[in-house]
N, C-alpha and C positions, 0 to 999 in steps of 0.2 A: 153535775150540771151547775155552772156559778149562777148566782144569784144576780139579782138588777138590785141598784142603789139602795132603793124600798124594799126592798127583800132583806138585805142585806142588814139595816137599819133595824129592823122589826127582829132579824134571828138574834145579833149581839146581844150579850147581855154580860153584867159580870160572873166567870166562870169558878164554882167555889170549889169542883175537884173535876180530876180529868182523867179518863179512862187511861191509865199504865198502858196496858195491851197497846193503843194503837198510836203509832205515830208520824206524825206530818211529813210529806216527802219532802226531797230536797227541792225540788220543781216550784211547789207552795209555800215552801218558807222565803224561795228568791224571789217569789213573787210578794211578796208579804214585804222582805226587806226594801226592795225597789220602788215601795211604797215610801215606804221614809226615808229613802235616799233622795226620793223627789219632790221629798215636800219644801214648801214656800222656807225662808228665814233671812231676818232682819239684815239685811245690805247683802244680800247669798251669801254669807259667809256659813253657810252649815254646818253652826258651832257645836258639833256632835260626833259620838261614836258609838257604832252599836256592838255592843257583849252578845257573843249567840253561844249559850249553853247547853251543854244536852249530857254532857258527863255525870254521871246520879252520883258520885262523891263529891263534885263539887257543888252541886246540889247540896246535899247532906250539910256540908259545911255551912252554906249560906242559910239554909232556912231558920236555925236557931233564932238570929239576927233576923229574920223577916216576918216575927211574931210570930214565929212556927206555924206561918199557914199551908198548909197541903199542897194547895198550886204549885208550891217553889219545888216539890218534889214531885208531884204527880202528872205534870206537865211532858209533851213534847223536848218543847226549846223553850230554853228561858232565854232573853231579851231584856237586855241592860243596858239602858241608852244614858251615856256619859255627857254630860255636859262640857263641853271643850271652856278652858280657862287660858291659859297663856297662850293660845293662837287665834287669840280675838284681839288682844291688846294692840292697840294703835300701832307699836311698834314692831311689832311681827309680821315676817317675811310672810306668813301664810296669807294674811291681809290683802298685801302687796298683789302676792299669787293669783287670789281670786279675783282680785280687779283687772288686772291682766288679762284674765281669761279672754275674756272679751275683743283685746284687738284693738282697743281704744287709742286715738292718739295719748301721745305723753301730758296733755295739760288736761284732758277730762281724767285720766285717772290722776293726779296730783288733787282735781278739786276735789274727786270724790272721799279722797285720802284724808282730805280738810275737813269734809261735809262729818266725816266719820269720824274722826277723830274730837271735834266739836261739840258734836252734838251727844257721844258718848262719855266724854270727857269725865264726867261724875261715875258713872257707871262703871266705868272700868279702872275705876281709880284703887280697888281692892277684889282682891279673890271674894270675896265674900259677896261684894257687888256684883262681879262679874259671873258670878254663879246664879245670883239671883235673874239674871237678864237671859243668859244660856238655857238654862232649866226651862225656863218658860218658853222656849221656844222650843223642846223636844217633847212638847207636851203633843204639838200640831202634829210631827213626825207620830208619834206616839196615839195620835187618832187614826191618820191615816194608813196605820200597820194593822187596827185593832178592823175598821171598815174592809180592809182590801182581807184580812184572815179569812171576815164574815161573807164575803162575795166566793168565798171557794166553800165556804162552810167548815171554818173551823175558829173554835171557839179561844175566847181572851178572859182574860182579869188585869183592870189596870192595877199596878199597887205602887204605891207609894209608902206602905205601913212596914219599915226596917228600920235599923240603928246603920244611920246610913256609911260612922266612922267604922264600925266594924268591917262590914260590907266590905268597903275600899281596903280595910286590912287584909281581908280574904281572896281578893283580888290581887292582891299585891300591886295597885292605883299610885300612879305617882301623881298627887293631887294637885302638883300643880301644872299639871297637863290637862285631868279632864277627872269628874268629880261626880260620885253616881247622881241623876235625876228621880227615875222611875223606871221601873221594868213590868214586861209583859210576857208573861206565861203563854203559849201557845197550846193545845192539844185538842180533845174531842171531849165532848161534855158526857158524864157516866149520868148524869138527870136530866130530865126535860126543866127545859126553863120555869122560874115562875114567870107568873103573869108581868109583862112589863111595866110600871105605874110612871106615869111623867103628865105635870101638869099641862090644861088644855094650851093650844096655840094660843089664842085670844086673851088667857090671864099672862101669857109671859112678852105677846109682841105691842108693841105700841109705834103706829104711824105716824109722824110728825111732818105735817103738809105743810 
């Protein structure tokens, strides 16, 4: 039985090992990936790619490099979302592409082209920049896979804690296409949660009338 928003909200938590035995169907992992496929990103350019692993040697491989945490092995599907680099830059036809989509006469996409190019202009003036702009945008993707897992009941760990150049060694990543972010472990929790601690509403929001 899926869960509602609030439901769902309250079961997630970070998952620190995950029952081997059982694993997620193909049904719920596409349901999970169609989540980050649809998530929002800066001028839709959906500067990402998702890794869906389930291989336990290439597992094995990877976890050394992911501070040897369990997850990367005990896991379902592991989930490796690449931050796209050379098909964001101004001059890439994938650019082009996505503003196309749309159907737009020839001068609204020229401006957008402009808008984009402009206002990115620093940003993407380096890999290293452009990496930093990307990433942060598969974080969103990367919430909305970890929520929609938790609406079918099946549990995440975000991680971020790897030697990220190794990684992309083991992948064999040509980096300057797309460059790992963060990945998420998918499977079923072998413990019950601890208690979830997160500060009250009221110390973290503030109205400004």
């Amino acid at each position: 039985m899926e869960k509602t928003f609030a439901e769902a909200m309250d079961f997630r938590h970070a998952c620190k090992i995950f029952d081997e035995t059982k694993k997620v169907s193909n049904e719920d992992i596409n349901y999970i990936l169609e989540a980050g496929r649809k998530s929002p990103s800066s001028f839709g350019q959906e500067p990402w790619k998702f890794l869906v692993i389930t291989n336990d040697e290439l597992k094995a491989k990877l976890r050394p490099y992911c501070w040897d945490q369990v997850q990367i092995t005990s896991c379902s599907h592991l989930v490796v979302l690449l931050a796209a680099i050379s098909s964001v830059k101004a001059d890439s036809s994938e650019v082009l592409r996505k503003f196309n989509r749309r159907g737009l006469p020839q001068d609204m996409v020229d401006a957008y082209i402009k808008k984009y190019t402009n206002h990115l202009n620093d940003t993407l003036s380096s890999d290293e920049k452009t990496f930093a702009w990307t990433s942060k945008q598969t974080y969103i993707a990367m919430a909305n896979m970890m929520t929609a897992g938790a609406v079918k009941g099946i549990d995440s760990c975000p991680i971020e804690g790897f030697e990220r150049n190794n990684v992309e060694k083991v992948l064999n990543l040509d980096t300057k296409e797309y460059q790992v972010s963060v990945m998420i472990p998918f499977g079923y929790r072998v413990k019950e949660q601890s208690k979830q601690l997160r500060d009250s509403l009221e110390s973290i929001v503030e109205y400004i009338k």
